[in-house]
C-alpha positions in Angstrom: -19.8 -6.0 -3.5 -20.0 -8.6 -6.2 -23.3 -9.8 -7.2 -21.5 -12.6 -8.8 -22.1 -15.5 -6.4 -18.8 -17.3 -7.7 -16.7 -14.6 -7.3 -15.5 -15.7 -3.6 -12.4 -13.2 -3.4 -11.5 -10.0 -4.8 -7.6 -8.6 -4.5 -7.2 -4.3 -5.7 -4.8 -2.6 -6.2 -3.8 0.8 -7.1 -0.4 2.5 -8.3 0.2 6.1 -7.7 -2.9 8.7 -8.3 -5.3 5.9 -8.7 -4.8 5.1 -4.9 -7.0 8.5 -4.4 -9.7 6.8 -5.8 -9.2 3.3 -4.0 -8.9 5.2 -0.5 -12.1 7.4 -1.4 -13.9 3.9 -2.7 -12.5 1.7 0.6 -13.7 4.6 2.7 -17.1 4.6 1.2 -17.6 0.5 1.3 -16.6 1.2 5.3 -19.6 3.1 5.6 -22.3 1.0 4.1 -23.7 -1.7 6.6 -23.1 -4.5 3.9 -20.1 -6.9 4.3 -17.2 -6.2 2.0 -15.8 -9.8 3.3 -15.5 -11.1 -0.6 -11.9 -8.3 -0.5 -9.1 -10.0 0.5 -5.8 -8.2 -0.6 -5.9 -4.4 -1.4 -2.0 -3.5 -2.2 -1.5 0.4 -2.2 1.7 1.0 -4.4 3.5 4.5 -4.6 0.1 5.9 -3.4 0.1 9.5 -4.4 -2.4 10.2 -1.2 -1.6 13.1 1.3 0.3 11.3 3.9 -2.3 13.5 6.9 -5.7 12.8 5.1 -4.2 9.1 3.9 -3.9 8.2 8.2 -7.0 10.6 9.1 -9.0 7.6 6.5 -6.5 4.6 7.4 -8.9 3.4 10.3 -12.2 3.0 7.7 -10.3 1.5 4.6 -8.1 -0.9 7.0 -11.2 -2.4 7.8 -12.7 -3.5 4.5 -10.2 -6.0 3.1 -8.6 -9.1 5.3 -5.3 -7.1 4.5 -3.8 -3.9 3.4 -0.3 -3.4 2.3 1.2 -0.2 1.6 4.6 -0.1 -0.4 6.3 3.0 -0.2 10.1 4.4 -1.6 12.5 7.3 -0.9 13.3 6.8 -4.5 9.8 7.6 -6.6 11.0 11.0 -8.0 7.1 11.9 -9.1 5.9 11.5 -5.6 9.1 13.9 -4.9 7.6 16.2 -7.2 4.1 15.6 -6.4 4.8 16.6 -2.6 7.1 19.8 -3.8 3.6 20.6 -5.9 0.8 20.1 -3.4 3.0 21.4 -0.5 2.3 18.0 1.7 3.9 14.7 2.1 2.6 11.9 0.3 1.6 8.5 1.9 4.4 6.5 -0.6 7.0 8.6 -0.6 9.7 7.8 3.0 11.1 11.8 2.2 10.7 13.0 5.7 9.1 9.8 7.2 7.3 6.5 6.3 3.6 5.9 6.9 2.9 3.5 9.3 -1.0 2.3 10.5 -1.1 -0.7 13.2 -3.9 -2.2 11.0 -1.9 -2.6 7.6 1.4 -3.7 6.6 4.2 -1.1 5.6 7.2 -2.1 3.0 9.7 0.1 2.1 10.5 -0.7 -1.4 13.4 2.1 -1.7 16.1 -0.8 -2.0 14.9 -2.2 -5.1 16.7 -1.1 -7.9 13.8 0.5 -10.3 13.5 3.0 -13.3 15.4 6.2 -14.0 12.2 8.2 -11.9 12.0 4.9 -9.3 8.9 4.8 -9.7 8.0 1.5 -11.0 9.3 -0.9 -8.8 5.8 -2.2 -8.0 5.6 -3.4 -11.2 9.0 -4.3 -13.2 10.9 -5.9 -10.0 10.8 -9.7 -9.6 11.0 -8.9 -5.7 8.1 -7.2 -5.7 6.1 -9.2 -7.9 6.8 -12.2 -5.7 6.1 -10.4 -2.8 3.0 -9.3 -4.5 2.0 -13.0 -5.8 2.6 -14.3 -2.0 0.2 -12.0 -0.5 -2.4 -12.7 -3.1 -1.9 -16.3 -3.3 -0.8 -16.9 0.3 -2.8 -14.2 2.3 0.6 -14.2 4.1 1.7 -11.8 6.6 5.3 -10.3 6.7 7.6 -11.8 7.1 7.6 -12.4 4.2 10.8 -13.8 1.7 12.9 -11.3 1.4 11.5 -8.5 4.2 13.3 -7.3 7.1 11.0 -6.5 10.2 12.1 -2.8 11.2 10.8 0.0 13.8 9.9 3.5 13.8 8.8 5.5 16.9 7.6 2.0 18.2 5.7 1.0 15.2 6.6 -1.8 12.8 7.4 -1.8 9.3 8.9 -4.1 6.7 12.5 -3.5 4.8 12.9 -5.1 1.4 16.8 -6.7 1.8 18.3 -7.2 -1.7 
């Protein structure tokens, strides 16, 4: 990773097509023998991903940072559009259902007022933000303020709860 011996910690993250390049990269760093220890936080937000091939790489790129959170919305009108145009769901959009992986942490952001397209609540909503600084400063797991443990199918998943 960094050859910078004072970098101790590295946090990524990636908003809506540029997620295609984060999984690809995470997937990659899985591969190599080297530690990839120095990522800590890698937040996946509105990740315009193919929901299949997004759970098919989930296992490799779950295991390169300490944690991986996914925040998804049945709001984001592009990813809408982007599954109408590939013809396949897309890992942040909770159309049909919500992508959950036991080894990262799912937050449905579709409660958080956003945007005329809802698309960037990652970035212009206090709640998020916070949520966002918490993880990165705190390394917390949810619960965190302001998430609502939920369950799908048997599998756990956070609610944002204005």
């Amino acid at each position: 990773m960094s050859r910078n011996e004072k970098v101790t910690t590295i946090h990524l993250i990636a908003h809506n097509m540029g997620n295609r390049a984060l999984v690809r990269c995470l997937e990659e760093i899985s591969r190599e023998s080297s530690s990839a220890a120095q990522i800590n936080q890698v937040v996946l937000a509105a990740p315009d991903v193919d929901a299949g091939v997004f759970l098919q790489l989930a296992d490799a790129i779950a295991t390169v940072p300490k944690r991986t959170t996914l925040y998804a919305s049945s709001s984001d009108r592009p990813l809408i559009i982007s599954k109408q145009f590939h013809g396949y769901p897309r890992a942040g959009d909770i159309g049909e259902a919500i992508v959950i992986h036991d080894k990262m942490d799912t937050i449905d952001a579709s409660a958080i007022s956003a945007d005329i397209f809802g698309h960037s609540y990652y970035g212009s909503s206090r709640t998020v933000l916070h949520d966002i600084y918490d993880l990165f400063r705190n390394g917390s797991p949810p619960p965190r303020f302001g998430l609502e443990k939920a369950v799908l199918a048997g599998k756990s998943y956070w609610i944002f709860r204005p």
